[in-house]
TORLUM-520938 format. One line per field, with one value per residue (C-alpha): residue in one letter; chain; x negated, y negated, z. Coordinates in steps of 0.25 Angstrom, whole numbers, m for minus. Example, Ala and Ser with C-alpha at 12.3 -4.5 7.8 and 13.67 -1.06 7.14 Angstrom:
REM TORLUM-520938
resn = c(A,S) .
chain = c(A,A) .
X = c(m49,m55) .
Y = c(18,4) .
Z = c(31,29) .
END
This chain:
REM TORLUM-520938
resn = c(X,X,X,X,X,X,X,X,X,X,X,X,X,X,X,X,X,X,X,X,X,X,X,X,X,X,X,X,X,X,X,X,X,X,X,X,X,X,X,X,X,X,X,X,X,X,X,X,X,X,X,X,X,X,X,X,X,X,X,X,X,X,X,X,X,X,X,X,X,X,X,X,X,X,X,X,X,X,X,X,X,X,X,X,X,X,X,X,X,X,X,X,X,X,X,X,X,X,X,X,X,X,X,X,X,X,X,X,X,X,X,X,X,X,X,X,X,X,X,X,X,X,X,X,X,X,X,X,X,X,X,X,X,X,X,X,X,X,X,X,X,X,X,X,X,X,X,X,X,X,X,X,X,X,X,X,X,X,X,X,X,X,X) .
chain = c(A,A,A,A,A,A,A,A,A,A,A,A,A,A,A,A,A,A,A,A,A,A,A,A,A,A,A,A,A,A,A,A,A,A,A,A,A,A,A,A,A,A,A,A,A,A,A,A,A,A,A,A,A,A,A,A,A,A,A,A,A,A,A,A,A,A,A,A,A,A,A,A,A,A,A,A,A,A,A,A,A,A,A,A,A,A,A,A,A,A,A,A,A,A,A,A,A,A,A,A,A,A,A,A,A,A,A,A,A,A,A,A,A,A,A,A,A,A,A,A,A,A,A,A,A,A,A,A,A,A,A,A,A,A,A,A,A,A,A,A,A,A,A,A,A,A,A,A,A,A,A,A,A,A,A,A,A,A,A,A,A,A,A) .
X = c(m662,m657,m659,m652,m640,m639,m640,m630,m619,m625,m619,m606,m603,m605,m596,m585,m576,m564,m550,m537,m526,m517,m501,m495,m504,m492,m483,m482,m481,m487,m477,m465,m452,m444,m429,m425,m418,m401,m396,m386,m385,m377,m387,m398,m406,m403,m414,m421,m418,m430,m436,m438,m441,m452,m459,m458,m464,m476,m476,m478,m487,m497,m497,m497,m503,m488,m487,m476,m467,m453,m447,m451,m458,m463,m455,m441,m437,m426,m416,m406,m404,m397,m396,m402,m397,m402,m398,m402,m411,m419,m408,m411,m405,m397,m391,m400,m407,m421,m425,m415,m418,m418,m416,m416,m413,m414,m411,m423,m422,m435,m436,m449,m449,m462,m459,m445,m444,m451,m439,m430,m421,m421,m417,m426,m424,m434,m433,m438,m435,m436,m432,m417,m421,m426,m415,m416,m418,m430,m438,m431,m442,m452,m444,m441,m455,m457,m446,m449,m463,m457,m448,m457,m468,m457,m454,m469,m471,m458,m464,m477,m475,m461,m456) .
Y = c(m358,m373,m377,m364,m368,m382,m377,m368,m377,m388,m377,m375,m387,m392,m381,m382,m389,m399,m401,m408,m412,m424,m419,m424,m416,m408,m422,m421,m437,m450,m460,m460,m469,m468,m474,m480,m470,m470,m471,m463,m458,m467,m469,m471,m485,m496,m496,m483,m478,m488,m487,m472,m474,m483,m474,m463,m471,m475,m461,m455,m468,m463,m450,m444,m451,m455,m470,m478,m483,m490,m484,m470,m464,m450,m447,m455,m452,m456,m450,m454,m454,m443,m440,m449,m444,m442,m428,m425,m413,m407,m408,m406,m398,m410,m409,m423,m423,m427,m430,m436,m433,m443,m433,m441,m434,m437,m432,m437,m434,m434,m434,m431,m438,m429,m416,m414,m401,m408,m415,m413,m418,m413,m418,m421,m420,m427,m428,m436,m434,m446,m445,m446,m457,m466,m473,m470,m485,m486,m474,m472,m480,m471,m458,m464,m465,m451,m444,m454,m447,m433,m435,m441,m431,m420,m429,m428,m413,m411,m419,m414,m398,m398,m390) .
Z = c(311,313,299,295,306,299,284,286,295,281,272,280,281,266,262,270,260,269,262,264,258,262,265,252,242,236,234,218,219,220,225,234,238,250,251,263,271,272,286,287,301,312,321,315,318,307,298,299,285,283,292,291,274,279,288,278,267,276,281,265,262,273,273,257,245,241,236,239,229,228,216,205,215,215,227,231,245,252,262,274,289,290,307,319,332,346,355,368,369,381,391,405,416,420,406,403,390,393,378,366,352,340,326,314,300,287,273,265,247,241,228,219,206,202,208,208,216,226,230,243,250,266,279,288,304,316,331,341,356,367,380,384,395,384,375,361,355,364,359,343,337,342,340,325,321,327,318,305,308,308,296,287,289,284,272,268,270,264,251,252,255,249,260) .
END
């Protein structure tokens, strides 16, 4: 009866068959370029234009099978700073908001020198919430890389499901 047990778990095992595929499998493209981000929004920290076309390069370099290159690539995106702003939001009884809200915006082109009807241009919006008793320059390191996160996760399904 065992050996029956174990031949047969032997068979169900050996049949099951596991696939998967990685997230940019419908990318009709091999390489990529991104343009450093205009800043055009008031208040937005000097310098995060490149600091966001940075983070979205190692973003697509680490996560789809997209090489990096500097000029004719596959796929040219680029785009602009469009909104940074911080509201109040979940406001107490005593009319104190208990959480700020940083909401950046950008309009992003992406343009598919393979696939033309692959390309878009959207905008794309993220939040982050801190707490109102923290001052905004000591936490916006932290809230950037949460919404750089965010965006640039939308940019690649965007790319890769053509949403």
């Amino acid at each position: 009866m065992r050996k029956l047990i174990a031949i047969f778990s032997i068979l169900i095992l050996t049949s099951c068959e596991i696939q998967y595929s990685m997230l940019d499998s419908s990318i009709d493209a091999d390489t990529f370029s991104v343009e450093i981000f205009e800043e055009q929004a008031a208040n937005a920290p000097a310098g995060y234009g490149t600091r966001f076309a940075e983070y979205l390069r190692d973003f697509i370099v680490s996560r789809t099978k997209l090489k990096l290159v500097k000029e004719n690539a596959d796929i040219e995106i680029s785009g602009k700073i469009k909104t940074y702003n911080t509201a109040p939001v979940a406001v107490q009884s005593d009319e104190v908001a208990a959480y700020n809200r940083l909401t950046v915006s950008m309009d992003v082109s992406v343009l598919n020198n393979k696939t033309e009807k692959d390309s878009f241009k959207k905008i794309f919006s993220q939040f982050s919430d801190y707490e109102s008793s923290n001052d905004l320059s000591s936490v916006e390191e932290s809230l950037l890389e949460d919404i750089n996160g965010k965006i640039a996760q939308d940019i690649v399904n965007q790319l890769s499901s053509n949403w």
